[in-house]
C-alpha positions as CSV (number, residue, x, y, z in Angstrom):
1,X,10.4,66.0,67.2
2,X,12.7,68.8,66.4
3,X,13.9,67.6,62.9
4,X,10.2,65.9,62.0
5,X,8.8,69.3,62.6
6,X,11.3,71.5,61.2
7,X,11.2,69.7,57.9
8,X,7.4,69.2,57.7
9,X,7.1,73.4,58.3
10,X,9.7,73.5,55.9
11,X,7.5,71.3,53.2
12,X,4.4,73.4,53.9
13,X,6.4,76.7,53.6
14,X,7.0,75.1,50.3
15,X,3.5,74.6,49.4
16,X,2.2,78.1,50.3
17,X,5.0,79.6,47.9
18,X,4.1,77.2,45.1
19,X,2.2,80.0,43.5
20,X,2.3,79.2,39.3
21,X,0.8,82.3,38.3
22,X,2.3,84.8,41.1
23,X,4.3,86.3,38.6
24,X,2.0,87.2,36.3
25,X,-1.1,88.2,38.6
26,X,-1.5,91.8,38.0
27,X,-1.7,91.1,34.2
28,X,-4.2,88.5,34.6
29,X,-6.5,90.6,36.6
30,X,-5.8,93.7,34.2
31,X,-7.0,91.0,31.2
32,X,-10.0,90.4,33.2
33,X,-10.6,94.1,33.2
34,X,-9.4,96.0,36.5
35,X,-7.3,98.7,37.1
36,X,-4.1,99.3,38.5
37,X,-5.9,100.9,41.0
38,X,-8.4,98.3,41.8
39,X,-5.4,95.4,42.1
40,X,-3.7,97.7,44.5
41,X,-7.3,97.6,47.0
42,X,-7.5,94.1,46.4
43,X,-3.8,94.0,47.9
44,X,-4.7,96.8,50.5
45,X,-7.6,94.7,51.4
46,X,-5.4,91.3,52.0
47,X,-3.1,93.7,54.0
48,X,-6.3,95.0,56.1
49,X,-7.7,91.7,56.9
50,X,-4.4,90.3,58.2
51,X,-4.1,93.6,60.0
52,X,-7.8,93.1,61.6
53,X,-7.0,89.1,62.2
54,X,-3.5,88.9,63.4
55,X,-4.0,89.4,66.9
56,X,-7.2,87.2,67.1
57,X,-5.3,84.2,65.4
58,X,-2.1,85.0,67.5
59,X,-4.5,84.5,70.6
60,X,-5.9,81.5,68.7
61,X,-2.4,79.9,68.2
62,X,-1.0,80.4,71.8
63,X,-4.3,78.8,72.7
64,X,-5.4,76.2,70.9
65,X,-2.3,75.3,69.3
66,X,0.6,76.4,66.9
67,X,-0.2,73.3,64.6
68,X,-3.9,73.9,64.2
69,X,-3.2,77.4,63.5
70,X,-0.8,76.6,60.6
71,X,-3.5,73.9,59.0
72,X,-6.4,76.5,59.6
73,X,-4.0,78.8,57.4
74,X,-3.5,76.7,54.8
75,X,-7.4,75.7,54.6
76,X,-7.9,79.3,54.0
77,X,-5.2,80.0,51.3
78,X,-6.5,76.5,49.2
79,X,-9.9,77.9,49.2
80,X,-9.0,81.6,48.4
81,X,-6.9,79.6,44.9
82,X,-10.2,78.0,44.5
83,X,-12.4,81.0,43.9
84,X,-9.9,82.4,41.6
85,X,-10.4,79.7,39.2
86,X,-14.2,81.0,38.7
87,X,-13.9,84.9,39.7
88,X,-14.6,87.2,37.0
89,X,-15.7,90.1,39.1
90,X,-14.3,92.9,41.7
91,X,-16.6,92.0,44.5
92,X,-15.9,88.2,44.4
93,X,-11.9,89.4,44.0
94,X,-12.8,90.8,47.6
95,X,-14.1,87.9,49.1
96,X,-11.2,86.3,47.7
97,X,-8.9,89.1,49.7
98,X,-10.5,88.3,52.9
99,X,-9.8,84.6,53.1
100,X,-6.1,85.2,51.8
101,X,-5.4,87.9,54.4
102,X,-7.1,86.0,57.5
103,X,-5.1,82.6,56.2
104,X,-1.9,84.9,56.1
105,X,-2.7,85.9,59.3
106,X,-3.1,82.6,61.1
107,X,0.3,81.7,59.1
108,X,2.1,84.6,60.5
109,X,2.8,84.5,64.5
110,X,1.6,80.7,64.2
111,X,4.6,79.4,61.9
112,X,8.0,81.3,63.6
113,X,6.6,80.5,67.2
114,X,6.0,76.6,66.3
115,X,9.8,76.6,64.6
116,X,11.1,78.6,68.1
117,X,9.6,76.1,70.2
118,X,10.2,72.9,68.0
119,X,14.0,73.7,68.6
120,X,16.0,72.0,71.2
121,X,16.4,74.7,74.2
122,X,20.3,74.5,73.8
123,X,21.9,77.4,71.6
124,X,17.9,77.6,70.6
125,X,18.5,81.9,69.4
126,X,21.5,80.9,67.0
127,X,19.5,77.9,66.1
128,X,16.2,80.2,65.5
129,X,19.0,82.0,62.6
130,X,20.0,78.9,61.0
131,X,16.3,77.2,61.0
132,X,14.5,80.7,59.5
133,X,17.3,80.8,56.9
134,X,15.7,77.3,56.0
135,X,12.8,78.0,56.2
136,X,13.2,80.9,54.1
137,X,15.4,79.5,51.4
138,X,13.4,76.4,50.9
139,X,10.0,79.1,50.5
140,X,12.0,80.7,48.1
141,X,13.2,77.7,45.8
142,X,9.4,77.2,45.7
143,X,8.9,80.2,44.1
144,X,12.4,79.8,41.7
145,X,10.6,77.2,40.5
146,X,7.0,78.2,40.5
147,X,7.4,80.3,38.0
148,X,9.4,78.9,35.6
149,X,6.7,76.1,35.7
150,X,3.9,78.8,35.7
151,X,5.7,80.6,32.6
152,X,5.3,77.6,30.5
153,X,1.7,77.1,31.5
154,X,0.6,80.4,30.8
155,X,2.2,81.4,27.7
156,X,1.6,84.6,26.4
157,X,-0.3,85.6,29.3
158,X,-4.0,85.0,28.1
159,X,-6.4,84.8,30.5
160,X,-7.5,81.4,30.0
161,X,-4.2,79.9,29.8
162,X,-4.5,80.9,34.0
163,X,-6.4,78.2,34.4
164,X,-4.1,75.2,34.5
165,X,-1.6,76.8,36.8
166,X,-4.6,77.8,39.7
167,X,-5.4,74.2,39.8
168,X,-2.4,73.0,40.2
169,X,-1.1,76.1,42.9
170,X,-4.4,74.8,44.7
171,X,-3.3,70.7,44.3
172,X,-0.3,72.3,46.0
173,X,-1.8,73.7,49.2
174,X,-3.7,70.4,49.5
175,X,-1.2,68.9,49.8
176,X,0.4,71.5,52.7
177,X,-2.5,70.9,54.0
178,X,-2.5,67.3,54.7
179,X,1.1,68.1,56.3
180,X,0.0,70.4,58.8
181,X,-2.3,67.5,60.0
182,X,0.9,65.7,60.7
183,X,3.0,68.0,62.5
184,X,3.9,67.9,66.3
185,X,2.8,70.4,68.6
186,X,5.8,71.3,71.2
187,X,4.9,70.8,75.2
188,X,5.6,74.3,76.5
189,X,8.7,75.5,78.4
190,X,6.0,76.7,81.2
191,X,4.3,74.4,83.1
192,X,2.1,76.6,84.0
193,X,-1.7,76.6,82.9
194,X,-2.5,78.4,79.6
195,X,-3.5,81.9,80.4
196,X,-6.8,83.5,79.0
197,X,-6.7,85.8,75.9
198,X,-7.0,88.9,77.7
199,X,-4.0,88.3,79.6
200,X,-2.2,86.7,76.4
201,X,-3.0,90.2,74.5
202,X,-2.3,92.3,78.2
203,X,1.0,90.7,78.5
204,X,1.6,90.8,74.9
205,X,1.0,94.9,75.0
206,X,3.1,95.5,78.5
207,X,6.1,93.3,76.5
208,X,5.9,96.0,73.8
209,X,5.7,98.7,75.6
210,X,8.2,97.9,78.5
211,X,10.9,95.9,76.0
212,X,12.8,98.7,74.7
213,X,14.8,96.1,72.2
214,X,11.7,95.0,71.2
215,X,10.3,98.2,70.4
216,X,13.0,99.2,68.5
217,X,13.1,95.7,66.6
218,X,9.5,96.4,65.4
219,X,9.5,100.0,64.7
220,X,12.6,98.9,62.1
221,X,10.6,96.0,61.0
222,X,7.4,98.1,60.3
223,X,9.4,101.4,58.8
224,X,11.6,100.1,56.2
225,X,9.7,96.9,55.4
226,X,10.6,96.4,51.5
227,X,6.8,96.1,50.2
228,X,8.7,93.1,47.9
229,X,5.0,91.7,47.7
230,X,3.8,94.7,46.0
231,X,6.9,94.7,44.2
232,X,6.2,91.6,42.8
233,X,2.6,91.6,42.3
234,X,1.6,95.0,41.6
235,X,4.3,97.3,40.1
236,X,7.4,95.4,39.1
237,X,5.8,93.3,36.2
238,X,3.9,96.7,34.8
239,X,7.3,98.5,34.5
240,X,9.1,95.2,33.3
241,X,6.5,95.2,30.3
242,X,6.8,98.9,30.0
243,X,10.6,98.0,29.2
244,X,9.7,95.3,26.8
245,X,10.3,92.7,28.9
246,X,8.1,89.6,27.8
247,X,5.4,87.9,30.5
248,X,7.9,84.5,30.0
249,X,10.9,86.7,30.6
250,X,9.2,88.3,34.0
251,X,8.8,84.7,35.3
252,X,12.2,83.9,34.8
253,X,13.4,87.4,36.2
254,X,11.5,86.9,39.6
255,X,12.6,82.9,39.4
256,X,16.4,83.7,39.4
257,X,15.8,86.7,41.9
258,X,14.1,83.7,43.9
259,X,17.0,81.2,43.2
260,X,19.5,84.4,44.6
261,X,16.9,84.8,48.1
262,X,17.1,81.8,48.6
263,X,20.9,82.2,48.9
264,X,20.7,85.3,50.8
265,X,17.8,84.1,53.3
266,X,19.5,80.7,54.3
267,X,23.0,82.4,54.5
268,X,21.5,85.2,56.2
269,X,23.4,84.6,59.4
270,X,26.7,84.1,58.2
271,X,27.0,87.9,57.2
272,X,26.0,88.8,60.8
273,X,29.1,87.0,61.8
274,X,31.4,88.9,59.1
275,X,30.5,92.3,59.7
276,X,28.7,92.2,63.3
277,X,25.2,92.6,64.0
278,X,24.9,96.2,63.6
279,X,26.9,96.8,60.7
280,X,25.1,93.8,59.1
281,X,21.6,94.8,60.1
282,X,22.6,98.4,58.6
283,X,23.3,96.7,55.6
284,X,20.5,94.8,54.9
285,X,17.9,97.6,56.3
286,X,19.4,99.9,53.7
287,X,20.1,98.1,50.5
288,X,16.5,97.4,49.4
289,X,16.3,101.5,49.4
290,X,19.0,101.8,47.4
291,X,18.2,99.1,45.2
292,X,14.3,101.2,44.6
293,X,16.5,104.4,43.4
294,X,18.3,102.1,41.0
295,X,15.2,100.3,39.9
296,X,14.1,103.8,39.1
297,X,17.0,105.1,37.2
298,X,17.0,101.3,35.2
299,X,15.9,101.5,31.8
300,X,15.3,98.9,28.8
301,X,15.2,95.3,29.3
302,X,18.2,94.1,31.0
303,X,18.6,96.6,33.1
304,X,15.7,96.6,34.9
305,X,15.8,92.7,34.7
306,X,19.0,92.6,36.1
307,X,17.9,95.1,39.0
308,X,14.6,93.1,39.8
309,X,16.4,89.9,40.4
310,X,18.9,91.6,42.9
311,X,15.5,93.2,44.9
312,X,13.8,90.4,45.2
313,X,17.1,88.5,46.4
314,X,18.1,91.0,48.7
315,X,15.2,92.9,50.2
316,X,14.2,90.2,52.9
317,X,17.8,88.8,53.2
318,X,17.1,90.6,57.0
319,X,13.9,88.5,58.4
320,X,16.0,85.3,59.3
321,X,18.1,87.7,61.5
322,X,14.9,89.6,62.6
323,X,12.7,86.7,63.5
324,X,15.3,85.3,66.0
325,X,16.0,88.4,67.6
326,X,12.2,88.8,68.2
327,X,11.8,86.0,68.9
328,X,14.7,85.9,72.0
329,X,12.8,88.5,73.6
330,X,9.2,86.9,74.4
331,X,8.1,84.0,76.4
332,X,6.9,81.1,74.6
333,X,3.2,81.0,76.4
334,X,2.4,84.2,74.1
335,X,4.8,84.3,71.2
336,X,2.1,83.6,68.5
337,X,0.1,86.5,70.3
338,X,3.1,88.6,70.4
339,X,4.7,88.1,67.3
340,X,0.8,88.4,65.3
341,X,1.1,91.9,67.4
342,X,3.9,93.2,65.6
343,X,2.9,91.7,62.2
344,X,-0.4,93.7,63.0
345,X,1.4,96.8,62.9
346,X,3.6,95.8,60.2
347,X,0.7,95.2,58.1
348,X,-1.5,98.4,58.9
349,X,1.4,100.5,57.8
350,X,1.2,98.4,54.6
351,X,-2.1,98.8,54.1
352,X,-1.9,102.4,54.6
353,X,0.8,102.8,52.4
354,X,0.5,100.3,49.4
355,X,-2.5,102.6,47.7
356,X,-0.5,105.5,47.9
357,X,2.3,103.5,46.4
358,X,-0.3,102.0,43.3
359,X,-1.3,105.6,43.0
360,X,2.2,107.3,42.3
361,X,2.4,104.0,40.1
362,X,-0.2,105.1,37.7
363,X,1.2,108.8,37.3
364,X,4.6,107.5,37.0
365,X,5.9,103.9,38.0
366,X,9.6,105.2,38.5
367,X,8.2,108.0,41.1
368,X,6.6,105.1,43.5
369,X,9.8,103.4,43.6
370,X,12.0,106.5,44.6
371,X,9.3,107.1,47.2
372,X,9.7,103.9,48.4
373,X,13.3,103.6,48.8
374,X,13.2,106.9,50.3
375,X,10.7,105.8,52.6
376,X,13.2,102.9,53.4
377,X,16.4,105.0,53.7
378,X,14.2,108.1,56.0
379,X,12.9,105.3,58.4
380,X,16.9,104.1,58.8
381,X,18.3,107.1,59.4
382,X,15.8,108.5,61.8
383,X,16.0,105.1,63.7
384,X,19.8,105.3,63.8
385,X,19.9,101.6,62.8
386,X,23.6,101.6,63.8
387,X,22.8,101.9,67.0
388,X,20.6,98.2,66.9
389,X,20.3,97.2,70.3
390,X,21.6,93.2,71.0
391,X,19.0,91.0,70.9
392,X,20.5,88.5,72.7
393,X,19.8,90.4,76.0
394,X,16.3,88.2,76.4
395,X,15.6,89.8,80.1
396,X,15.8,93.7,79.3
């Protein structure tokens, strides 16, 4: 079951990342007449629903099942791709929001707790490392290739040239879809019977509050998140055209910085074993906010090519590393609760913060991103990242 599973997540992880247009999605909603602004609330309101859903879904998965969770996710992000094909106006771009962010959400605690608990018990933390990595990598060769595909389907960037590549992103989560109807769901390491939601979210609380590891984990995984999404989607291709960098060219800048993630991502562990796991957490925590000040400070067309590629291949070169020290720490009868717990933090400081981001964006793009990487670097040093707890202490 282990392998069958691990490679089917793998394909589906795929799928979801198969997204043709990605690249290019702020200037097709700018040709079909937002703002900046507006794209940014879209975002915000992807980031709120998943905030609002997490924990319901979480409760959902540790209940119903991991599997069902994952194919209920997928559902959700096929028809949000359908919509888009006939959207043309803000409120519809909403609706659209809210079945991305509640797919994303029952993706999120559903996904890492069915790879934890699809692993054979034996050396399952360092295994967690190595499977993520996959995960990760093969998600990111998705999205290497997606856009390259995606740039030769759309062209110059006109609006109807979106069209062919929406279709064919939703063909792709069909197909995730029918995979998710094949997977496994693991027999729990607990024989005993599944507990009710309000316990799964009581126990899920007391684990937070009482797990001082954990605690720290998730305040370093809310506080110098990378915003890479926004990155991507919102205010990287803006400044890349700014810097007469072609629509084509921006697909192929965000398909190499893919091809390099996926590098980082399934290789992820390996620099833990170089440098430790606090010097190698230190590093990967603070390099995404050095990389925003150089992003800044980049100007004309290879430059800030160049530094794009080496954000979007280093920023979340830390979650493989992350997810299985989380991951160590919580029982598997509520790790989908758990884990949607801390992604429901994650994604309310996202929320909060993505706006304010988009709005610094439109008064001057280089001013969000030294805010950003400031953000980063603040949250590292105030939460003395050096000083990383070990994760592989599961009882503390």
């Amino acid at each position: 079951m282990y392998r069958s599973n691990i490679t089917k997540i793998i394909a589906i992880k795929f799928c979801h990342r198969f997204h043709l247009y990605i690249h290019a999605y702020a200037l097709l909603l700018l040709g079909r007449g937002l703002t900046l602004l507006q794209i940014s609330l879209i975002e915000s309101i992807v980031i709120g629903s998943i905030f609002l859903m997490e924990v319901p879904t979480g409760v959902l998965a540790d209940r119903l099942g991991r599997k069902w969770s994952l194919a209920a996710a997928t559902f959700l992000l096929m028809c949000g791709e359908f919509l888009f094909l006939f959207a043309r106006s803000f409120e519809w771009y909403i609706v659209i929001a809210l079945l991305t962010g509640t797919g994303f959400a029952f993706a999120s605690g559903a996904l890492e707790a069915l790879v934890y608990d699809s692993l054979p018990p034996a050396d399952r933390d360092d295994a967690m490392k190595r499977a993520m990595g996959r995960v990760n990598s093969v998600a990111e060769l998705a999205f290497f290739l997606a856009p390259l595909l995606g740039g030769l389907i759309i062209g110059d960037a006109g609006v109807q040239n979106f069209i062919p590549a929406i279709a064919l992103t939703v063909a792709a989560l069909f197909l995730g879809l029918l995979l998710c109807l094949t997977l496994q769901e693991p027999v729990s390491d607990s024989a005993e019977k599944a507990p009710g939601s309000r316990e799964l979210l009581r126990s899920g609380f007391s684990l937070l509050r009482r797990n001082r590891r954990l605690r720290r984990l998730t305040l370093l995984v809310v506080f110098t998140t990378p915003f890479t999404a926004a990155m991507v989607t919102t205010l990287g291709p803006p400044y890349l055209t700014q810097n007469a960098v072609s629509p084509y060219a921006i697909g192929i800048a965000l398909s190499f910085g893919s091809l390099l993630a996926m590098i980082t991502q399934r290789y992820a562990y390996k620099v833990e074993q170089w440098l430790g796991q606090q010097w190698a957490i230190a590093l990967l925590i603070l390099l995404p906010g050095g990389l925003y000040f150089l992003l800044a400070a980049a100007a004309g067309p290879f430059a800030t090519v160049l530094v794009v590629i080496l954000m979007y291949g280093f920023n979340d070169m830390k979650a493989p590393l992350f997810s299985a020290y989380q991951n160590a720490l919580i029982e598997s009868r509520n790790r989908a609760t758990v884990l949607s717990l801390i992604n429901m933090f994650l994604n309310l400081f996202a929320a909060l913060a993505s706006p304010l981001y988009a709005r610094l964006g439109e008064i001057s793009l280089p001013l969000a991103f030294v805010t950003m990487g400031a953000v980063i670097l603040l949250a590292a040093l105030l939460l003395r990242v050096q000083r990383l707890p070990q994760a592989s202490a599961a009882s503390a």
